[in-house]
C-alpha positions as CSV (number, residue, x, y, z in Angstrom):
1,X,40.1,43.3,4.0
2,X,39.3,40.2,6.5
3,X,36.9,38.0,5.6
4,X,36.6,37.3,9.6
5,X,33.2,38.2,11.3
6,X,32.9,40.4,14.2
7,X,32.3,39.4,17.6
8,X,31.5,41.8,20.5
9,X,30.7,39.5,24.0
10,X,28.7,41.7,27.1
11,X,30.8,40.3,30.1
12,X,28.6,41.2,32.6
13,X,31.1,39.4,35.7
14,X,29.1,39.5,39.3
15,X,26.1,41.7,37.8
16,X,22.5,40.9,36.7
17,X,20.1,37.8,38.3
18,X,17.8,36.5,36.3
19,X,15.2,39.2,37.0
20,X,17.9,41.7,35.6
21,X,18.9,39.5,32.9
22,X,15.7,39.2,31.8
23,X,15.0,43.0,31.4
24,X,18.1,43.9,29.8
25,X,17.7,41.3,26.8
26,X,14.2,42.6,26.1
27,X,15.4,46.0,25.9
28,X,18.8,44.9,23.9
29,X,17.5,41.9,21.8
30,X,14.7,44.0,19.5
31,X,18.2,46.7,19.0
32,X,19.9,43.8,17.3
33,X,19.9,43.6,13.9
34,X,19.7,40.9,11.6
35,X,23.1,41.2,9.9
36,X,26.5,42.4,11.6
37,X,28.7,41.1,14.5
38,X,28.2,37.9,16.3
39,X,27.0,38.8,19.2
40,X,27.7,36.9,22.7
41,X,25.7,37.7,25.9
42,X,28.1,36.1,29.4
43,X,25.6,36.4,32.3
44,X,26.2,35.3,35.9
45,X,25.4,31.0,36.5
46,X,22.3,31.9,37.9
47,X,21.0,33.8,34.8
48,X,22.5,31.2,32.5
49,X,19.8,28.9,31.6
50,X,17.2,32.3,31.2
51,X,19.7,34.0,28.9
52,X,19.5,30.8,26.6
53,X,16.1,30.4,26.2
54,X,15.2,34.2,25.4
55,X,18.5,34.2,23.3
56,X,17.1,31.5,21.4
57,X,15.6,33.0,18.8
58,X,17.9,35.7,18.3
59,X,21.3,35.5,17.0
60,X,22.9,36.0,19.7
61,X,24.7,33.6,21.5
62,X,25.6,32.6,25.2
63,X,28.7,31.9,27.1
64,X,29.9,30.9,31.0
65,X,32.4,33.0,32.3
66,X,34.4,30.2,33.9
67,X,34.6,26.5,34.5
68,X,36.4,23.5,35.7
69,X,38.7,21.4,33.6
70,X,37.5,18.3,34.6
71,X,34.2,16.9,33.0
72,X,32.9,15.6,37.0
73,X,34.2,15.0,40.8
74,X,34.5,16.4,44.0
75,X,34.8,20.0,43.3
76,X,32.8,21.7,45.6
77,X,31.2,24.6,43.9
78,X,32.8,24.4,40.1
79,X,30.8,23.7,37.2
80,X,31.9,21.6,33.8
81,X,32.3,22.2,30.6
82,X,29.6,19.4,29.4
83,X,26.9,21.0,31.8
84,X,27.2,24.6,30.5
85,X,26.8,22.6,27.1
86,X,23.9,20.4,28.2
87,X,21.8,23.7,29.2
88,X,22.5,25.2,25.6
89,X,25.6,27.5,26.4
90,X,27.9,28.1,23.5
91,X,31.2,29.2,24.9
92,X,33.3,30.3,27.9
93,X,35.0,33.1,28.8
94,X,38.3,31.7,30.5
95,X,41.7,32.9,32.3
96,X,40.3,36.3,32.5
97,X,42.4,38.9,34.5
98,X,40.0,38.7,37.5
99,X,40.4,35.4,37.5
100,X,44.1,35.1,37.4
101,X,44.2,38.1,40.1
102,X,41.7,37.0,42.2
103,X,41.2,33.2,42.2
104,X,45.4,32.7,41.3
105,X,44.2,30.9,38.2
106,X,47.5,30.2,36.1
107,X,48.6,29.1,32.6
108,X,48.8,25.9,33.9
109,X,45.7,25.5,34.4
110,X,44.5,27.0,31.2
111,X,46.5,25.0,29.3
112,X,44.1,21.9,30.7
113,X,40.6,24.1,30.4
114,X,41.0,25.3,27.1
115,X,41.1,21.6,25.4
116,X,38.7,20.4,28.1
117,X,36.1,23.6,26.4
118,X,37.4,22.2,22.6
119,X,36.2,18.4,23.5
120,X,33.0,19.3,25.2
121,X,31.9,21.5,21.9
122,X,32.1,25.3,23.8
123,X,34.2,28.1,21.9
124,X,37.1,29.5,24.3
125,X,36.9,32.9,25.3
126,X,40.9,33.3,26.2
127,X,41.4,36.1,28.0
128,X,45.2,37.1,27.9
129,X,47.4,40.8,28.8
130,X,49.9,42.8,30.9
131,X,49.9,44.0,33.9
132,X,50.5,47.9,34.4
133,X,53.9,46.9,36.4
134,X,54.3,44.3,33.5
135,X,53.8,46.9,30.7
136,X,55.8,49.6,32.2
137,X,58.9,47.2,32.4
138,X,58.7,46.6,28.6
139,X,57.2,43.2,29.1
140,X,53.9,43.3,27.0
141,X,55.6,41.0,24.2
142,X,57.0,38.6,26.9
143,X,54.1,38.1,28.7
144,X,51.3,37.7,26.1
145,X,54.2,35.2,24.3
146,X,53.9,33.1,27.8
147,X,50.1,33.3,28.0
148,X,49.5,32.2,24.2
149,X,52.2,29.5,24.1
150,X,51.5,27.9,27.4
151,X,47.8,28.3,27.4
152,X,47.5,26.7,23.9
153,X,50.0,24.1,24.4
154,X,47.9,21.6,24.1
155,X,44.8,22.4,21.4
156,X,45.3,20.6,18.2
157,X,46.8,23.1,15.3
158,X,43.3,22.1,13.6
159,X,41.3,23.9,16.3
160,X,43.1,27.2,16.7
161,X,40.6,29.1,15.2
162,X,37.5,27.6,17.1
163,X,39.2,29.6,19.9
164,X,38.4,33.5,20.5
165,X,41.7,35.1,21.9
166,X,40.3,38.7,24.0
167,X,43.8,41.2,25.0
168,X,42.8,42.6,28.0
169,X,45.0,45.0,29.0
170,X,45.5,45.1,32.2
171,X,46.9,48.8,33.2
172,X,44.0,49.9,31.1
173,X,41.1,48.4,33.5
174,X,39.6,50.8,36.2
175,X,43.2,52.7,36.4
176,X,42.3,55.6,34.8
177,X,44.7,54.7,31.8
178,X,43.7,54.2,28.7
179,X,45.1,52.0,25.6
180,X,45.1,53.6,22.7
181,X,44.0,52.3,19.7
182,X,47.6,52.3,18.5
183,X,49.1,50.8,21.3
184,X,45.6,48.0,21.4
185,X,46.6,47.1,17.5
186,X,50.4,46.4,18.3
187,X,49.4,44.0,21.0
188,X,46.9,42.3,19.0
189,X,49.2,42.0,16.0
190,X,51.4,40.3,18.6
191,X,49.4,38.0,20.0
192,X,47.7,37.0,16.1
193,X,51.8,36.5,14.8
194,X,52.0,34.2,17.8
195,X,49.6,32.0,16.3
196,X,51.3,32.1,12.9
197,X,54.0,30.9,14.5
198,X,51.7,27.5,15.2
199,X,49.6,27.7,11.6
200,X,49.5,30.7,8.9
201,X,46.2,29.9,8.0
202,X,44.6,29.4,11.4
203,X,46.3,33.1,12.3
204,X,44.3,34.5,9.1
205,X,40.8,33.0,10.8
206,X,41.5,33.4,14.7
207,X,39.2,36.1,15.8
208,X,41.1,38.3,18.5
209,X,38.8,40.8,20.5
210,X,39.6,43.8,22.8
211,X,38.7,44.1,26.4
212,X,40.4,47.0,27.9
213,X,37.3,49.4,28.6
214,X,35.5,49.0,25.6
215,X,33.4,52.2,25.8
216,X,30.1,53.2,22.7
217,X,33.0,56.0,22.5
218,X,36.1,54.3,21.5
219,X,34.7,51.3,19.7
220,X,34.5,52.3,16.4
221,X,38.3,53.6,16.5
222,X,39.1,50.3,18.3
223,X,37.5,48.0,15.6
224,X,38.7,49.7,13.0
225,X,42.1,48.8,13.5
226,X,43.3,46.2,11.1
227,X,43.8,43.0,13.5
228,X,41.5,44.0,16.1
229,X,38.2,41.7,15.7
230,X,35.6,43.4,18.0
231,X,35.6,43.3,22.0
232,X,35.1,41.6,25.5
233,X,33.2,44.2,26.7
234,X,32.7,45.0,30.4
235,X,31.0,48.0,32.1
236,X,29.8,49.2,29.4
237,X,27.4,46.8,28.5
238,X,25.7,46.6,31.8
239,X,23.1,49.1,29.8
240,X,21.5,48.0,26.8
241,X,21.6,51.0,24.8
242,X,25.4,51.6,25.5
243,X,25.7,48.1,24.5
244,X,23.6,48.2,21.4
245,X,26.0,50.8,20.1
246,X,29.0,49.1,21.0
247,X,27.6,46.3,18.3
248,X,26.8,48.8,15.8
249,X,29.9,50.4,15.8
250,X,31.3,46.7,15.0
């Protein structure tokens, strides 16, 4: 059985100011129990610096859900990796698939903002997965092979597990497809042999989530596949109580 610790993150992408924020984590927070999954709460900016300080005496922890690769400069509207971590943020959700779709963000630049995460002290969140197009072509393999190898290229063997790798699969978001917890494990698998291509041992600890429509209903099945590590969880945990179970199932 792995010794790795379970990690279920509430993405909660364009949803919740502070007010909201606020209410949801004194519903959720007194549901959390002392022992189980690591727990990590990604709120708007906005609601950032709120969510740390009432997260503060909980265990759970706090992450971004973008930011620029360089640490300063004229980047109108960005934010940097050593301001999330001056205002107590832990980690950072990064090349998610709304951000590749919407904002064009590439491997490329991943490959800079993951290291640029590792040196300011913030865990990656790397979001990686196929397209529908992409995984009715056969291409799952290629693809998540390209994301991995180019988006890593430049992190240090030593720090591959102070990463968090989340498959999102994309055919499975808001399509009215959903992945099977057959068809979630073999990606997974993938994507972990991937990194024991770079490090055996780093493979073993590297925690890789799910974050195709993580539902209170399908996460127990989900997580209880051998490789998969918990989720990146979306819609679902808008709502505390859907939430809460999501992390007891875990």
């Amino acid at each position: 059985m792995s010794e790795r610790t379970s990690y279920v993150a509430a993405n909660w992408k364009m949803n919740k100011a502070i007010e909201e924020a606020e209410a949801f984590l004194g519903a959720f927070l007194p549901k959390r129990a002392e022992d189980g999954p690591e727990v990590v709460i990604c709120p708007s900016y906005l609601a950032l610096k709120a969510t740390v300080e009432l997260c503060a005496q909980s265990r759970a922890r706090v992450a971004a859900q973008n930011m620029h690769e360089q640490d300063g400069g004229a980047f109108t509207g960005e934010v940097s990796a050593p301001m999330l971590h001056e205002i107590g943020v832990d980690a950072v959700v990064l090349g998610h698939s709304e951000r590749r779709q919407y904002f064009n963000e590439t491997d490329e630049a991943l490959a800079r903002k993951v290291p640029a995460a590792l040196a300011a002290g913030l865990e990656p969140i790397l979001c990686v997965g196929e397209t529908e197009k992409q995984r009715d072509a056969d291409e799952t393999e290629a693809v998540l092979s390209q994301q991995v190898s180019t988006d890593l290229a430049a992190v240090e063997t030593a720090q591959l597990d102070r990463l968090v790798i989340a498959y999102e699969p994309v055919w499975a978001i808001g399509t009215g497809r959903t992945a099977t917890p057959e068809q979630a494990q073999e990606a997974v698998l993938s994507i972990r042999e991937l990194v024991r291509s770079r490090d055996q041992s780093a493979a073993e600890r590297i925690r890789i989530v799910y974050g195709g429509s993580m539902k209170p209903e399908n996460a127990a099945e989900l997580i209880a596949q051998p490789d998969i590590d918990g989720g990146l969880v979306g819609g679902a945990s808008l709502d505390p109580d859907d939430f809460a179970a999501i992390v007891a199932a875990a």
